[in-house]
N, C-alpha and C positions, 0 to 999 in steps of 0.2 A: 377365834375372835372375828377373821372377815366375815369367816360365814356365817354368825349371827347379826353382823350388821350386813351381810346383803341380804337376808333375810330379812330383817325387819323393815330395811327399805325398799323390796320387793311387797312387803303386806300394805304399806302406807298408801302406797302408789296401786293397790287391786283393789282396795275401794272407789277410788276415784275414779278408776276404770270402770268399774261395774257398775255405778252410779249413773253414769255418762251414757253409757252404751246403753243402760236399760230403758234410760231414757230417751234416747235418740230414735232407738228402735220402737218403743211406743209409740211415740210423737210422728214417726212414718207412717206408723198404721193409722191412726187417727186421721192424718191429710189424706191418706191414699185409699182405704176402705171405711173407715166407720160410717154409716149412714147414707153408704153408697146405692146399698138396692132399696134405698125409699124416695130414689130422687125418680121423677116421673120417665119414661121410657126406658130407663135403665132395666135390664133384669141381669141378676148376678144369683152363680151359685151359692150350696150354703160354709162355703170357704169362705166368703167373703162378707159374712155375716160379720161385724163387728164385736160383740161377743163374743166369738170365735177365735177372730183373726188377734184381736189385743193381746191374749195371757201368748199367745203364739210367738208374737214377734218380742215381746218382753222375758220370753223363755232365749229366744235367741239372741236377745242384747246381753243378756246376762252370762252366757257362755261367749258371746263375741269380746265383751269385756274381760273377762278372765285370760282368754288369748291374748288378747292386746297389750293387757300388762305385762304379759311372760314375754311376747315378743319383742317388745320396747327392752324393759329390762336385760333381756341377753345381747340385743344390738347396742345394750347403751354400756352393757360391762366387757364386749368382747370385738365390736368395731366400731363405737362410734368415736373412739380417742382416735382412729385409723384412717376415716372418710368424712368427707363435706357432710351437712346437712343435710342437700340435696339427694344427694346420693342414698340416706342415711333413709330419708323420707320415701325414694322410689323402692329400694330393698324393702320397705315397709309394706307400702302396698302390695305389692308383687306376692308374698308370704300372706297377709292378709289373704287375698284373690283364693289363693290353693285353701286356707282355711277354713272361709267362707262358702267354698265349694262342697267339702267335706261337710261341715258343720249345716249345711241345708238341706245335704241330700239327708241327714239323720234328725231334721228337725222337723223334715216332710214325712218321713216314715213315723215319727212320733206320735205328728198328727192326724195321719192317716187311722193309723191304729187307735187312737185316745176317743178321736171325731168323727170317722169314719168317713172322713174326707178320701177323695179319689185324685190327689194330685198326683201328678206325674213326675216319677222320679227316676227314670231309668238311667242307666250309662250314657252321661250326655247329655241331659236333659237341661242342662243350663245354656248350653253353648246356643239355644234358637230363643229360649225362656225370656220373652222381654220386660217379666215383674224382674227378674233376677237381676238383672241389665240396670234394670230404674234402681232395683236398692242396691246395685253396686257402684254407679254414679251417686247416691244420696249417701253412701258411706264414707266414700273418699271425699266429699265435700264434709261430712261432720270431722272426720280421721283430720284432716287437714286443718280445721277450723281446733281443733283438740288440741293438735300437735303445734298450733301456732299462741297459743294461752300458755303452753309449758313453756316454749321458746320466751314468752314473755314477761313467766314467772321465774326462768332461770336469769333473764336479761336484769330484772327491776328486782328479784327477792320473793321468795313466799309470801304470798298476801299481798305485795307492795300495788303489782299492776291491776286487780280489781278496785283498791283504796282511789290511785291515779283515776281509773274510766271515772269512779263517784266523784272526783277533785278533791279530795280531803286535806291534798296538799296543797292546794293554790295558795291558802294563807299561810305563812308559819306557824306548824303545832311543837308544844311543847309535849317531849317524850322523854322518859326514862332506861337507859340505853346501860349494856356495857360492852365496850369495845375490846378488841385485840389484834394489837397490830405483830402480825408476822413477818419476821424478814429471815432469809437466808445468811447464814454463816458466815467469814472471811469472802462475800462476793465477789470484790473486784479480784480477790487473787486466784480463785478459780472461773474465773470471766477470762482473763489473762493466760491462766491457763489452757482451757477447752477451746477460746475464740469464739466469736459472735452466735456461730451457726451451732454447733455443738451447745454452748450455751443456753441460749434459747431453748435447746431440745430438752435442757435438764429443767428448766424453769417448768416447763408444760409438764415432764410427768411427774413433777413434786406438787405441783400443783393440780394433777388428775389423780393423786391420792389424795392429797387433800377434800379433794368434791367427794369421795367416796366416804369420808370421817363427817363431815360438815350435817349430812342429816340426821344421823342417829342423835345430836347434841342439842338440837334444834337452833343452828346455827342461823346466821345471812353472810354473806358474803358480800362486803358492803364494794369493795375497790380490789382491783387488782394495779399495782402501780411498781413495773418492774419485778425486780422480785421479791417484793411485798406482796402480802395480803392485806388486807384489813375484814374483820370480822365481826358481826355482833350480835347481840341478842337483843329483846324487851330483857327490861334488869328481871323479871322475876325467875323469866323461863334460862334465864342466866345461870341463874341461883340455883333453881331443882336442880336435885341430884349433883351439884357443883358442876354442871356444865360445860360452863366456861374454864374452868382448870383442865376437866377429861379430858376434854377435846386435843387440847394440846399434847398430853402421854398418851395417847390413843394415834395422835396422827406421828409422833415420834418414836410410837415400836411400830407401825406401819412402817417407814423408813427404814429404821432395825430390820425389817423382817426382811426387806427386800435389799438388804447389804449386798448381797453376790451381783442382783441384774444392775446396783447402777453403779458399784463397784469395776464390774466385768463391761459396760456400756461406756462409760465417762470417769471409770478412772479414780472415782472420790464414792466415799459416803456422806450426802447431803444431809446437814443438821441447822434445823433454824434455832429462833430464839422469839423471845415473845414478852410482851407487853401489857397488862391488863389494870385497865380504872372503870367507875363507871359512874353515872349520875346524871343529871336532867341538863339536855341539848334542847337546840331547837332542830326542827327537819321541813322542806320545805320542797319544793317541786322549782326547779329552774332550768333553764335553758326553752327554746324552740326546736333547734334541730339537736337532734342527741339529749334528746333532752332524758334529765335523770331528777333522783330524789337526791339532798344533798342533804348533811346534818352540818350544824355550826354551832361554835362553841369550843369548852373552854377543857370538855371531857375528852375531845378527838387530840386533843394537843399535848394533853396531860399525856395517853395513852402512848402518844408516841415516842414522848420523851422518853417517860420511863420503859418503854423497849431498848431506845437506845443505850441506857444505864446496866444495860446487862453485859454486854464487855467489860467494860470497867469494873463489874462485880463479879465476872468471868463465872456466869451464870445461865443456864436457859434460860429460865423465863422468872420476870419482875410482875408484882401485883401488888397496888398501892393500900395501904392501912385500912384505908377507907371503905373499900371494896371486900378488903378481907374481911372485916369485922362481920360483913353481914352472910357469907357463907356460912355453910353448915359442917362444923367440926367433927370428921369422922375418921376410919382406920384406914380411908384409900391414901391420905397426903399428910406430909406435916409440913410447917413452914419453918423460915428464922428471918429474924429483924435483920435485915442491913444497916440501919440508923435512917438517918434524915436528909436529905438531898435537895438542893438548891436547882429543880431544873432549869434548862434554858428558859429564857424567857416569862420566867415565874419569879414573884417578889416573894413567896414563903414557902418553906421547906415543904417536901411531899416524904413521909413516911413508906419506904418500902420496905416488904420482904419478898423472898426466894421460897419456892416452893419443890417439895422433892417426894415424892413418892415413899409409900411404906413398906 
């Protein structure tokens, strides 16, 4: 089961790579040779014929991309829970550099032989090469420009920070949402238990499993608040495939699976519990500094309540009537009615059920 979800979020993330790269490295040839030898004094060989030079460097975005996904992906499954950003970013380059080295010296041979081009490719040939030099400085300017859009899509949500550059949020829109608010187990008594520092440590890798469950769902992750999550969807992409339920038995035999490492690290096996409503909020762009996308209303409230109602029905996870009815009824879950419940702060009962696996 991981391995078909780090597969399938390995493939999501190599289009976007190939995409990017193909075009980046086109767009270098375009400024740096196309229509170069018809400017007056100029003479250029016919390497730098633009015709030439385009399918060239668009051959080599498109293998530069496919590495870049691979390499992002194994630093982001096997150290980026381990090192800064920083750090995370120069490892990057660094590997980049070697691959980019490898990947030109057989992109020259290519075209040598396709074009009958005469570049120079020996042992070495890069280290004096000062074309090699300019698109290695123009890469780690796009790499960096790349890596700071994902930084900004994991900061704001999928989609949210290109909507914010167009302002889609300055005014309040009316959206159709469903949330789910996750909270960990008896907290204060294994807070109490493990103490601050320890603590902490267990929050971070229940919640760096959790990021690993969260895309195959088509989740957001809307707040992290302690050790809460909160999570959500557009109501429809909620809905495929029941979503928003998977999600939940999917990140809770991930937990299962890994009983021994936090069993054998901290002592406990971490089990949350969970909360689910959905229906039409407002969403809105606030603050200056820190500034974030914030949703309000009457769905975020409901959600949480009925999270809280799950002790009391000594249950994982609650999901309101309302929400259930419009899932699609199949062989993965069945439900049962709780009855009717007076949450906080609500003048009419909210119908919940429990739901459990088949």
């Amino acid at each position: 089961m991981e391995l078909t979800l780090s597969l399938k979020y390995l493939y999501k993330h190599l289009w976007q790579s190939i995409v990017f790269w193909t075009f980046a490295m086109t767009l270098f040839a375009i400024f740096r040779y196309y229509g170069l030898g018809e400017e007056e004094g100029i003479s250029t060989g016919p390497e730098h014929q633009g015709s030439r030079i385009l399918p060239i460097f668009a051959l080599f975005g498109f293998f530069i991309g496919i590495i870049s996904a691979l390499i992002e992906f194994f630093l982001d499954k096997y150290l980026s829970k381990r090192i800064s950003i920083g750090l995370n970013l120069f490892i990057s380059m660094l590997i980049y550099l070697i691959f980019i080295i490898i990947l030109s010296t057989i992109t020259i041979e290519i075209s040598n032989t396709i074009y009958g081009l005469k570049i120079d490719n020996a042992v070495g040939w890069w280290r004096k090469d000062k074309t090699f030099w300019t698109v290695i400085i123009y890469m780690n300017i796009a790499a960096l420009g790349f890596s700071f859009i994902q930084i900004a899509n994991d900061k704001f949500g999928k989609g949210v920070f290109v909507k914010m550059l167009f302002g889609k949020y300055k005014e309040p829109k009316e959206e159709k949402r469903i949330f789910m608010f996750l909270d960990l187990k008896s907290s204060t008594t294994i807070a109490e238990k493990l103490g601050h520092f320890k603590y902490s440590q267990l929050i971070q890798d229940c919640f760096y499993d959790l990021n690993e469950v969260v895309p195959e769902y088509d989740a957001e992750i809307y707040q992290y608040v302690g050790d809460e999550a909160v999570l959500s969807w557009p109501y429809q992409k909620g809905l495929s495939n029941n979503n928003c339920v998977r999600l939940f038995f999917t990140f809770r035999k991930k937990l299962f699976d890994k009983t021994d490492y936090y069993t054998n690290k901290y002592g406990i096996s971490p089990e949350f519990k969970a909360g689910l409503h959905g229906g039409i909020l407002m969403v809105a762009e606030v603050g200056v500094v820190k500034k974030e996308v914030a949703y309000h209303g009457d769905v975020i409230n409901t959600s949480a309540r009925i999270q809280a109602e799950c002790n009391a029905h000594k249950v994982p996870i609650l999901i309101s009537e309302k929400l259930l009815k419009d899932l699609d009824r199949d062989d993965f879950f069945s439900t049962r009615h709780l009855g009717d419940v007076l949450l906080k702060g609500k003048k009419q009962e909210v119908k919940i059920h429990t739901v459990e696996m088949t």
